[in-house]
C-alpha positions in Angstrom: 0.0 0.0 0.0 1.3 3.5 -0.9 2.2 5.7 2.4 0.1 8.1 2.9 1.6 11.8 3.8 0.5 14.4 5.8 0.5 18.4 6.1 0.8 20.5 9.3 -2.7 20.5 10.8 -5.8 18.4 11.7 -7.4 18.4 7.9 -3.8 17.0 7.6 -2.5 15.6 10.7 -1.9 16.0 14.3 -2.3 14.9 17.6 -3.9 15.8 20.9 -3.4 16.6 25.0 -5.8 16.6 28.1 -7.3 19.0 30.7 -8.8 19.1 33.8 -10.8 21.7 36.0 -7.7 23.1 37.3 -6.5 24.1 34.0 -5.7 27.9 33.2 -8.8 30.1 32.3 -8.5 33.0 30.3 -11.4 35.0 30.5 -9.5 38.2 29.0 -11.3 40.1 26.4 -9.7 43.6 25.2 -9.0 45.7 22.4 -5.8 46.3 20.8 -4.6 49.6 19.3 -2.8 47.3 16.6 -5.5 44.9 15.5 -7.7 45.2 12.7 -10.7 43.8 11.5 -12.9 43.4 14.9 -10.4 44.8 16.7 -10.6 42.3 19.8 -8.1 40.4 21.0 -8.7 37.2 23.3 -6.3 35.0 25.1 -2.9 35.5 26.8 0.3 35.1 26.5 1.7 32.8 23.8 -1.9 32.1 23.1 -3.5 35.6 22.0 -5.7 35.9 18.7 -7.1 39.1 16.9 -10.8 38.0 16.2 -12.9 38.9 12.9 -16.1 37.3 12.3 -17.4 37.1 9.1 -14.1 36.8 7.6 -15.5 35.1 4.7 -19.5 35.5 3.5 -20.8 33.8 0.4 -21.5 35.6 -3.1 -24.3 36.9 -3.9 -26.8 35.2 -4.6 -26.1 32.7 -2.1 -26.8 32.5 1.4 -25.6 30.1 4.4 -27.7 28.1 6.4 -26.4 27.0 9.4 -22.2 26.8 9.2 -21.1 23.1 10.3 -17.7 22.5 9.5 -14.2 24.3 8.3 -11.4 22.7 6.7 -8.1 24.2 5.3 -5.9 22.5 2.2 -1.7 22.8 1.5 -2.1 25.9 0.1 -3.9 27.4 2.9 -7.5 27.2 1.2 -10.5 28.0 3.4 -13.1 24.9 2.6 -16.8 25.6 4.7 -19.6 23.3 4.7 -23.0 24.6 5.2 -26.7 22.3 6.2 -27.8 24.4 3.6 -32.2 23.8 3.0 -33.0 20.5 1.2 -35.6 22.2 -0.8 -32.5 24.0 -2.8 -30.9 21.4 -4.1 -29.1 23.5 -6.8 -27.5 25.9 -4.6 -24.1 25.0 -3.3 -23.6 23.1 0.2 -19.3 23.9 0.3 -17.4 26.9 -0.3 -13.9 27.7 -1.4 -11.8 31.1 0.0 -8.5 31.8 -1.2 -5.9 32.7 1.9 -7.0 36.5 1.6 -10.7 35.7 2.4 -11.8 36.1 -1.6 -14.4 33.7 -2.6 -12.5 31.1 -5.4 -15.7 28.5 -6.7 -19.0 26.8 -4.5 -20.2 22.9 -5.6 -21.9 20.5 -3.7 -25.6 20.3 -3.9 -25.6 16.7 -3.3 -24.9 17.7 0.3 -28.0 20.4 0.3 -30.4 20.2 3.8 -27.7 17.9 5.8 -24.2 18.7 4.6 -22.0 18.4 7.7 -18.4 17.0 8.5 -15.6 18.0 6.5 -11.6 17.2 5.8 -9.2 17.7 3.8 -6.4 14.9 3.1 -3.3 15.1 1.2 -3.0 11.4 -0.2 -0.7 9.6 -2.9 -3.2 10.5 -5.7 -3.3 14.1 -4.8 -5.8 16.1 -2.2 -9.3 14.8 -1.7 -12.1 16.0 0.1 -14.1 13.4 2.9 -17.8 14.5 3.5 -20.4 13.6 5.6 -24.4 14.1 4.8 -26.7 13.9 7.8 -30.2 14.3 8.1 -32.2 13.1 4.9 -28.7 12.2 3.2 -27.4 9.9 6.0 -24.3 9.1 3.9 -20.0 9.9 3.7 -18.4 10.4 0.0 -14.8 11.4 -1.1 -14.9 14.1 -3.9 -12.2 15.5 -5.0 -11.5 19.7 -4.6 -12.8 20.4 -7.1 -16.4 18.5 -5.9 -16.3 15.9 -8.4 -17.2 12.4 -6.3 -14.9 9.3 -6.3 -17.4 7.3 -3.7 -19.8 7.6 -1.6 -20.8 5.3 1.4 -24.4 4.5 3.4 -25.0 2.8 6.4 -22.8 -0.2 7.1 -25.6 -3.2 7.3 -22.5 -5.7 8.3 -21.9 -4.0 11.6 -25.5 -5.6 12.8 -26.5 -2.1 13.9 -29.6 -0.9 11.3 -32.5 -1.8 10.5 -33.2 -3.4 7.0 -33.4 -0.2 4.4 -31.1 1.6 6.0 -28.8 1.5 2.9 -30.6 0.9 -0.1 -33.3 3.8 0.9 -32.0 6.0 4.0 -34.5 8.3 3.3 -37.4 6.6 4.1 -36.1 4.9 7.4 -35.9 7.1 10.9 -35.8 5.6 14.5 -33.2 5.2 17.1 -30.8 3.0 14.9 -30.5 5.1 11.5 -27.0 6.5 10.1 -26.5 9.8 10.5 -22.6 10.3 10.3 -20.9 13.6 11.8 -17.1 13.5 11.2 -13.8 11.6 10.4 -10.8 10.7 11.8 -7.2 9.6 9.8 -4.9 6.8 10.6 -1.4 6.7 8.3 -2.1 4.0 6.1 -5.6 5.6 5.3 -7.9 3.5 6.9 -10.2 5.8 9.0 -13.0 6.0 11.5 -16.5 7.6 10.7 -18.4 8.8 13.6 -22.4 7.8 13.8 -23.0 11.0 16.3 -26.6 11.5 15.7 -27.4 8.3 14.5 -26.4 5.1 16.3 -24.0 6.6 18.7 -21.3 4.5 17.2 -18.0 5.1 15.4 -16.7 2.3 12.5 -13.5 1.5 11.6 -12.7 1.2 7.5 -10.1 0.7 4.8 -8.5 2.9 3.0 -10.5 1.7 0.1 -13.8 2.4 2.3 -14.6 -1.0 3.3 -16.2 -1.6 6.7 -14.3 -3.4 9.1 -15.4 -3.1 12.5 -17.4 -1.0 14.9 -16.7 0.7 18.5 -18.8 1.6 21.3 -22.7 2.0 22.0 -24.6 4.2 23.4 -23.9 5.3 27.3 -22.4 7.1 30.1 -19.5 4.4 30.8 -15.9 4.3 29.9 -16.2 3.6 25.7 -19.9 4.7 25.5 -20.9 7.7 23.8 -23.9 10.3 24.2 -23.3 12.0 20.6 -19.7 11.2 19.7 -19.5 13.9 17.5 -15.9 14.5 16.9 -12.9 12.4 16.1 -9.0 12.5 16.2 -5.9 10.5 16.0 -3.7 11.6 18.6 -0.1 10.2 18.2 1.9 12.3 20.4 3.6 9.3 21.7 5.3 7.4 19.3 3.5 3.9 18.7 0.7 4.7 20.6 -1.7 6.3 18.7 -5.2 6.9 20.1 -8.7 8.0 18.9 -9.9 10.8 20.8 -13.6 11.2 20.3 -15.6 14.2 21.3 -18.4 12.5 23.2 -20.4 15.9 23.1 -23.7 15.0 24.9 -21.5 13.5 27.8 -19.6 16.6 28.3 -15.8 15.2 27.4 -13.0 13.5 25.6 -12.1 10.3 25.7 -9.0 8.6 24.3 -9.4 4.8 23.0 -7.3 2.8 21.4 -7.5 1.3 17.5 -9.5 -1.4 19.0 -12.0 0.8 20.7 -10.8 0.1 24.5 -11.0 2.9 26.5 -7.8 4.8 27.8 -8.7 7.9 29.7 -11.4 10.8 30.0 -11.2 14.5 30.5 -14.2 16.6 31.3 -13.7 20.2 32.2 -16.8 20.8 29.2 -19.7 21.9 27.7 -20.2 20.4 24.7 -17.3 19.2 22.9 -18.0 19.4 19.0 -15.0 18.5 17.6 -10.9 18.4 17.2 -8.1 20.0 15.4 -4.4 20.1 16.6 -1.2 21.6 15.9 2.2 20.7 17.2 1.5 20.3 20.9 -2.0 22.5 21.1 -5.3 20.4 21.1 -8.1 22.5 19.9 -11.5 21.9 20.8 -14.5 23.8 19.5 -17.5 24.0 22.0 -21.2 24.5 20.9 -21.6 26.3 24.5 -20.1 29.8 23.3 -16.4 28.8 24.1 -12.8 27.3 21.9 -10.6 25.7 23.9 -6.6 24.6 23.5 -5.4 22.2 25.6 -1.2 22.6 25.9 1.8 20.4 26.0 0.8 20.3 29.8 -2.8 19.7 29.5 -3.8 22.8 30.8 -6.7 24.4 29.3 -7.3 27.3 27.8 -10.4 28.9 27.3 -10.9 31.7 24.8 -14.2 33.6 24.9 -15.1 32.2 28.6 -17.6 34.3 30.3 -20.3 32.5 31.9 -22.6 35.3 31.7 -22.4 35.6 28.3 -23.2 31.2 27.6 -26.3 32.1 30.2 -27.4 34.7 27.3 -26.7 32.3 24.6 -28.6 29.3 26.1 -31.5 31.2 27.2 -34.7 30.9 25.8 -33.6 27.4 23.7 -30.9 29.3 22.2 -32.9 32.1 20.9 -29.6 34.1 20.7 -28.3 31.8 17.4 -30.9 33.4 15.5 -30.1 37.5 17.2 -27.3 38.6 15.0 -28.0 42.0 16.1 -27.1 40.6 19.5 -23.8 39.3 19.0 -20.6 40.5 20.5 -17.4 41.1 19.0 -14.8 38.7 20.2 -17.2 36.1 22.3 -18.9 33.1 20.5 -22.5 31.7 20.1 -22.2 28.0 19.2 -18.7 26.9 18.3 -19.4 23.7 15.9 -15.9 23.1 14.3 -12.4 24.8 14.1 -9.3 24.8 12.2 -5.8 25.6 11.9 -4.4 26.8 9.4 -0.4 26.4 8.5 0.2 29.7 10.2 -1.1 28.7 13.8 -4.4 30.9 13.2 -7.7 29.6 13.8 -11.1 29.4 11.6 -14.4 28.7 13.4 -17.8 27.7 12.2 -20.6 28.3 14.3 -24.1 26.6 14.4 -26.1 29.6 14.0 -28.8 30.4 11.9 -27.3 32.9 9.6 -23.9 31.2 9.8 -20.5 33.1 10.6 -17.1 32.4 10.2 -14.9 33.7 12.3 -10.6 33.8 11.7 -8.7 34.2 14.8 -5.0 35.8 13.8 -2.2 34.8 15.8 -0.9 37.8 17.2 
């Protein structure tokens, strides 16, 4: 099999560390004479970012519905995923931004009213893009950049978990036990784990040709069960050891397992944990309750855009707030769904709001 080769970041490749409560909070929001676009600054020390939301919009005529998931190629290429509304199946469901913010080309309407995950992997045969479809679509595909599709993949009837139908006409089956996969996760010799967040509350193991192979966890609170595991990572920080970390987002934490699917350790000290991205030592995690937080060399955390009165006003009223624009704050978040790094060390976040933002934090 031809090795498979990686870039700098999660999209790419990376690994992850741990927190607890203890962990440094930053709560610091302030303005800086020297930043531009917002103007606000959050974080400290090594760990400060100038904030813009809205760094990148679609063109006219297009509009987003609901921003899921961000993913950045070699040559620094913004890639967002939107749910988009089923009932507009010709507009586009991914976006493409240059490293200046400028809109380059949209495809993608396959992926209309459920588009969701997103990566970007740098393979032998060149850079390919791994999607997944949830709600009506309940399906994964590879495309390439350009949006063209090499496969795509439904439900796994061999892993004993769906019901008959499941595959051959996903849209017509709904219960507890349907397919509705969230994101990926990357091993070297491009086999990879797809996570069943809002389905099945599973995650399966395939080839790097896409073939099932086996299946971990079930629903639960235990060590190795999942409430939503809506995120996925390989960390291999320590050489010959490499873990799946899973961002079990209804239960509140991480958990690291191993290739096999038995359970290593768990780190709370969340909200809910969407997903994960890392670069060199930092472990960023994007959390849907109005936070991002990196996780150091140390496992300490840090929290950027902490204030618990402001996640009160963003949970109140059933979330109310994800559909206020008007009442947004420069600098804090709503509902953190993905993040990124790019090769620089800077940031991008997609939020599940309404309208949709994306925001680029600069390293400063």
């Amino acid at each position: 099999m031809n090795k498979i080769t990686y870039p700098w970041s999660r999209r790419h490749f990376l690994s992850t560390t741990a927190a607890s409560l203890g962990g440094l909070n930053l709560l610091t929001t302030r303005k800086s004479a020297a930043a531009s676009g917002n103007g606000v600054v959050i974080g400290e020390g090594e760990h400060q970012y100038e904030v813009t939301h809205d760094w990148v919009v679609p063109p006219a005529p297009y509009t987003w519905q609901t921003t899921h998931n961000v993913a950045v190629d070699s040559e620094n290429r913004l890639y967002v995923i939107h749910e988009g509304r089923v009932e507009q199946p010709e507009h586009p469901s991914i976006f493409v931004f240059d490293e200046k913010g400028q809109f380059i080309k949209a495809f993608g309407g396959e992926f209309q009213g459920g588009g969701h995950g997103l990566e970007v992997r740098k393979e032998e045969g060149g850079e390919f893009l791994y999607v997944t479809g949830y709600q009506h679509l309940k399906k994964f595909a590879k495309l390439t950049l350009d949006g063209e599709r090499v496969w795509e993949k439904f439900a796994p009837m061999e892993s004993g978990v769906y019901v008959e139908g499941e595959a051959s006409h996903p849209e017509k089956i709904w219960g507890r036990d349907r397919f509705l996969p969230t994101n990926f996760a990357f091993l070297p010799d491009g086999s990879f784990f797809v996570a069943d967040g809002y389905g099945a509350h599973t995650i399966h193991h395939y080839n790097a040709a896409g073939e099932w192979q086996k299946k971990i966890g079930a629903t639960g609170k235990a060590d190795g069960q999942f409430n939503l595991p809506h995120g996925l990572w390989i960390d291999d920080r320590k050489a010959g050891d490499p873990l799946l970390v899973v961002a079990d987002r209804a239960n509140g934490r991480l958990q690291w397992l191993d290739l096999d699917g038995k359970h290593r350790r768990t780190l709370t000290d969340f909200f809910l944990p969407a997903n994960v991205d890392r670069r060199g030592d930092l472990l960023l995690v994007p959390d849907l309750s109005a936070r991002i937080t990196l996780l150091d060399a140390n496992d300490k955390t840090i929290h950027l855009g902490e204030d618990p009165a402001w996640r009160e006003a963003v949970l109140k009223d059933k979330k109310a707030m994800r559909k206020s624009p008007g009442d947004w704050v420069s600098g804090k978040f709503v509902h953190p769904h993905d993040a990124c790094f790019d090769s620089e060390g800077n940031i991008f976040v997609a939020e599940w709001v309404a309208t949709g933002r994306i925001s680029k934090l600069r390293k400063v």
